[in-house]
C-alpha positions as CSV (number, residue, x, y, z in Angstrom):
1,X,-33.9,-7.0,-2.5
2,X,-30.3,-7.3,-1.3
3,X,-29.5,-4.0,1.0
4,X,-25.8,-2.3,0.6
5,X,-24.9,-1.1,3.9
6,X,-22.5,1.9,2.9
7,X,-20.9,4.5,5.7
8,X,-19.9,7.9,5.0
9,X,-16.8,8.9,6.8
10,X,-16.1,12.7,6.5
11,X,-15.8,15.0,8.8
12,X,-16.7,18.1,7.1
13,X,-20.7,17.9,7.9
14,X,-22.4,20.0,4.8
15,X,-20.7,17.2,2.4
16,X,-21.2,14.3,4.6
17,X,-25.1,15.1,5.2
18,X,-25.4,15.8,1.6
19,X,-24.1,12.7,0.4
20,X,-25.6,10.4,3.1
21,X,-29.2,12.0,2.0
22,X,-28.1,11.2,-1.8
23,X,-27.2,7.9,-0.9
24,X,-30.7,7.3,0.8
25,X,-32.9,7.8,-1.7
26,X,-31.5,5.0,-3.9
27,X,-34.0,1.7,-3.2
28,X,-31.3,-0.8,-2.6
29,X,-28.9,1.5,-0.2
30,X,-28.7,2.0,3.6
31,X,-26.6,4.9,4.6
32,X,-24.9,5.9,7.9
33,X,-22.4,9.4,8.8
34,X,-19.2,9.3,11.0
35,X,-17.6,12.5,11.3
36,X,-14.0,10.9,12.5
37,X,-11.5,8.0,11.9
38,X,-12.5,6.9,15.6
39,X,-15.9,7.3,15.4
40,X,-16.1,5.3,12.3
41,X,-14.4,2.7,14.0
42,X,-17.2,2.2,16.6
43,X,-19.7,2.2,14.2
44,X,-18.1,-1.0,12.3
45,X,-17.5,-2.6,15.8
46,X,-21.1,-1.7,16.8
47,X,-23.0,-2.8,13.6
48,X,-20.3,-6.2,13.7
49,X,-21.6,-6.6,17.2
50,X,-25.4,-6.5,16.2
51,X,-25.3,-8.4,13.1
52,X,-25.8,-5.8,10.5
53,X,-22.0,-5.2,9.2
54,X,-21.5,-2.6,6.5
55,X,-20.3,-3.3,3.4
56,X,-18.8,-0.6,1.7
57,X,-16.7,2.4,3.6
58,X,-16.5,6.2,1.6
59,X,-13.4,7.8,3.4
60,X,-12.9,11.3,3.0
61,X,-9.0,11.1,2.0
62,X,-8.0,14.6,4.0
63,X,-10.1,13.4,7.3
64,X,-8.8,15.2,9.7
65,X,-7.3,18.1,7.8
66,X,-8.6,21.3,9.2
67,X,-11.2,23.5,6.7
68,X,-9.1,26.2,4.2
69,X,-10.2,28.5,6.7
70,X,-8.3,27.3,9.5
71,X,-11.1,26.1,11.5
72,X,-11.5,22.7,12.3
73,X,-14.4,20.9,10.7
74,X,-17.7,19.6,12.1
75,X,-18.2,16.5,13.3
76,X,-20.8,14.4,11.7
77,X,-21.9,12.8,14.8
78,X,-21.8,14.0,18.2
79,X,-19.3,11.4,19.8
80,X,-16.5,11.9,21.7
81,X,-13.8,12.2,19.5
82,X,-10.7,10.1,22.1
83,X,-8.3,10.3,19.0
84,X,-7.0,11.7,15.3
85,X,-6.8,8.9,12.5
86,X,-6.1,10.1,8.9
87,X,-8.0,8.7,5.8
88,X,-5.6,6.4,4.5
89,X,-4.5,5.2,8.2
90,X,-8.4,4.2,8.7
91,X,-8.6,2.0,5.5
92,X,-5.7,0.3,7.0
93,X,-7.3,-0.2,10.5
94,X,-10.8,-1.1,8.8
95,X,-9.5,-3.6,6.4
96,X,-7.3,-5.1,9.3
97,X,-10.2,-5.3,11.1
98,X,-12.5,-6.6,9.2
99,X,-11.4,-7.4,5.8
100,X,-15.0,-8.1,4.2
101,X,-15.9,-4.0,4.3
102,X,-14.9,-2.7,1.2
103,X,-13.2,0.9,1.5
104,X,-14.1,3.9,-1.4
105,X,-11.6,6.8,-1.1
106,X,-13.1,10.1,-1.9
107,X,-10.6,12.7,-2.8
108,X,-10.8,16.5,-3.8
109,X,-8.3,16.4,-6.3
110,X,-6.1,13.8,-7.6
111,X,-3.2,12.4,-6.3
112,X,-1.1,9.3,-7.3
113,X,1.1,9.1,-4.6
114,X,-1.9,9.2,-1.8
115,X,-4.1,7.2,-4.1
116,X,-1.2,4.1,-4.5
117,X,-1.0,4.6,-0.7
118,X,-5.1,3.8,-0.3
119,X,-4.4,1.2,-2.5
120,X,-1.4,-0.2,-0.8
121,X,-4.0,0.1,2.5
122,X,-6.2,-1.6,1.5
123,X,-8.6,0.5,-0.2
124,X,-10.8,-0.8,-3.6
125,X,-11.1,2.6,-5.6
126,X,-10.0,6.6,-5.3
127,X,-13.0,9.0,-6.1
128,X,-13.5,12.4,-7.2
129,X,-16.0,14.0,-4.6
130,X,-17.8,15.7,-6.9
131,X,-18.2,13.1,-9.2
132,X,-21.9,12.2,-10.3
133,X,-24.5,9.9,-7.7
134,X,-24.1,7.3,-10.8
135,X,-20.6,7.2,-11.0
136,X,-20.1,6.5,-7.3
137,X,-22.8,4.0,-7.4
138,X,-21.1,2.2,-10.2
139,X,-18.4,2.1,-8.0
140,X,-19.8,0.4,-5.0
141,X,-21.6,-1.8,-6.6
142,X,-18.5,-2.6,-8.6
143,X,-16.0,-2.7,-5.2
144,X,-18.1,-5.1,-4.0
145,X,-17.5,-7.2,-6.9
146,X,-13.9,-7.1,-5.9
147,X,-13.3,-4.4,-8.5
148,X,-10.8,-2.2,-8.3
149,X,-11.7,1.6,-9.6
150,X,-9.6,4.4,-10.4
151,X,-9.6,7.7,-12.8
152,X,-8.1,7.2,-15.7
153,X,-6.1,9.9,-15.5
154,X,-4.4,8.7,-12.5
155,X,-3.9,5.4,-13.9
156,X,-0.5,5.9,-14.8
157,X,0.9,7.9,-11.9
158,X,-0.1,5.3,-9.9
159,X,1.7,2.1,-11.3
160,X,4.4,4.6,-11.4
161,X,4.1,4.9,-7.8
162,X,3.4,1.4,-7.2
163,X,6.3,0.3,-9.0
164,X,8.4,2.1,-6.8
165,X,7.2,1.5,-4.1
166,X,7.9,-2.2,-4.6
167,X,11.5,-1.5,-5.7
168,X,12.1,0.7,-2.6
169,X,11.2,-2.6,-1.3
170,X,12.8,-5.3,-2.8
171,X,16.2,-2.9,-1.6
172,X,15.0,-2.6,1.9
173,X,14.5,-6.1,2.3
174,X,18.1,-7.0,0.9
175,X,19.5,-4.2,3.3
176,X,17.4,-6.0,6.5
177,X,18.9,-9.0,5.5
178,X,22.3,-8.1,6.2
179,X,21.7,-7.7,9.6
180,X,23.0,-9.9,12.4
181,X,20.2,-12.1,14.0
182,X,20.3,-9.8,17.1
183,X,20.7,-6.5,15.3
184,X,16.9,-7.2,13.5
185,X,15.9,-8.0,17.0
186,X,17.0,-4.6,17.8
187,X,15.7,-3.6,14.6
188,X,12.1,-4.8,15.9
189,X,12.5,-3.2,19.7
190,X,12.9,0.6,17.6
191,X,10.0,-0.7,15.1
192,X,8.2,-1.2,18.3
193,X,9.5,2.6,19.9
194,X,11.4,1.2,22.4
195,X,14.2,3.5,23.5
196,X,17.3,2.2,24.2
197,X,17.0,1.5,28.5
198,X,14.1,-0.4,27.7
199,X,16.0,-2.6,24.7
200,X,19.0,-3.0,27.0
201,X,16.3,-4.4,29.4
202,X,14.2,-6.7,27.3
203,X,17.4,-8.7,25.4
204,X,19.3,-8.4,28.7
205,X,22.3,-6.6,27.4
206,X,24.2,-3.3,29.3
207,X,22.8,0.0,27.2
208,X,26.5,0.2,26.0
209,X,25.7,-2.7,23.8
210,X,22.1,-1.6,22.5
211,X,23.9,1.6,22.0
212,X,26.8,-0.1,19.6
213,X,23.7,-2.8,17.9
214,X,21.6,0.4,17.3
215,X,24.9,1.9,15.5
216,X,25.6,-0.8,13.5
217,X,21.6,-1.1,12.6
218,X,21.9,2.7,11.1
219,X,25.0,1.8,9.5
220,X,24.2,-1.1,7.3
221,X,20.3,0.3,6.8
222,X,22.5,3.3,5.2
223,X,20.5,6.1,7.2
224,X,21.2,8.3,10.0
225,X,18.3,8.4,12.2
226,X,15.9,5.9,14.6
227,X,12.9,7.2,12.9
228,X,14.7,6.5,9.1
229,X,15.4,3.3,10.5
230,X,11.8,2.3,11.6
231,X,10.9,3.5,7.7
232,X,12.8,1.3,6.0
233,X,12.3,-1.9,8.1
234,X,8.4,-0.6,7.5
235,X,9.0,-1.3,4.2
236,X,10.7,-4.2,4.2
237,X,7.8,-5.9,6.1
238,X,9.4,-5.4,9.6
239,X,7.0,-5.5,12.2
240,X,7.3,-4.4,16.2
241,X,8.7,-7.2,18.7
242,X,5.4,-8.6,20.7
243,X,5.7,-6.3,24.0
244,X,3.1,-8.8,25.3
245,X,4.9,-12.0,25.2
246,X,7.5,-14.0,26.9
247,X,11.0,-11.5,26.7
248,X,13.6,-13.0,23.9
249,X,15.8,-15.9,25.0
250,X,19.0,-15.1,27.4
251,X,22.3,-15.7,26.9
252,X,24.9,-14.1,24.7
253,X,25.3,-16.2,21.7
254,X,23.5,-13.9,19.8
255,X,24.9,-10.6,21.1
């Protein structure tokens, strides 16, 4: 019989426990618990390492969100939590990481925007939590089919969403191409959260001239901040400068 290797990453415990005993007692289904982004994270690399990799993630989508109550929620597993990572920022991470793990979201209510965000991630399906055991087996055994699984009901909202999304797009990338050669390599230095010393420094220009390329970036991108800025080129497919290579070429043909 063909094992699916499923994790449960939630960090509230009652539901986590719950689900992981549920999951359990099905014949053809071996379950794990993290109770954080991080933690989750070493569990991949440590199964990857030992030659068991899971297949299917469930990701709470509020990870990290504290309990109604205000306190913050159990961990799962008693690691040392070094960091915060959100639900849809860890099906991003897991699915850059290693892009055979399929990646359930599991969501208290529905939500088009988050849900075409999962999918946008990287994620194969949005879940109620308290669906039924079936339902959510139907689902990763269909995931890792390369299905794709959604409520109905939020079918609509998010094509909607994704629709837009790609619009908001297609217009970011026509505004990043009306940059200067050296004003997207500026573009890429604030992508990367460089400030403006440390641009000045890597393209060898004075700060006055970062400061007047940075200007001129905000200006034609249409907003009026760094961190609006970093947004758009995010959109339009603008990644960092490499920090750990070889600074950009001197000379000021490009300036």
């Amino acid at each position: 019989m063909v094992r699916i290797r499923v994790l449960v990453v939630d960090d509230h415990r009652i539901f986590a426990e719950s689900l992981a005993a549920a999951l359990a007692a099905e014949p053809d289904v071996d379950v794990s618990a993290a109770g954080s982004g991080p933690a989750a994270l070493r569990c991949l690399e440590r199964a990857a390492a030992e030659g068991r990799r899971f297949d299917v993630l469930l990701v709470d989508a509020d990870l990290g969100v504290p309990a109604p109550d205000g306190r913050p929620a159990v961990p799962v597993q008693a690691v040392d939590e070094d960091g915060a990572l959100d639900g849809i920022s860890l099906v991003g991470g897991v699915r850059a990481a290693q892009q055979q793990v399929r990646v359930v979201v599991l969501a208290e209510k529905d939500d088009p925007a988050r849900a075409a965000l999962a999918l946008q991630a990287g994620a194969s399906g949005w879940v109620a939590k308290d669906c039924s055991l079936s339902r959510l087996l139907t689902v990763i055994r269909g995931v890792l089919r390369d299905e794709t699984h959604l409520p109905p009901a939020l079918l609509t909202g998010v094509l909607r969403e994704l629709t837009a999304a790609r619009r908001h797009r297609t217009e970011s990338e026509r505004l990043v191409e009306s940059l200067t050669p050296r004003e997207r390599e500026v573009l890429r230095c604030m992508v990367a959260g460089l400030g403006r010393k440390a641009v000045a420094e890597r393209l060898y220009l004075s700060p006055h001239t970062v400061r007047t390329h940075m200007q001129n970036v905000l200006g034609k991108l249409g907003v009026h901040s760094t961190l609006a800025a970093v947004a758009l080129a995010r959109r339009a497919g603008v990644g960092p400068v490499d920090l750990s290579g070889d600074v950009v070429e001197r000379g000021g043909q490009l300036a």
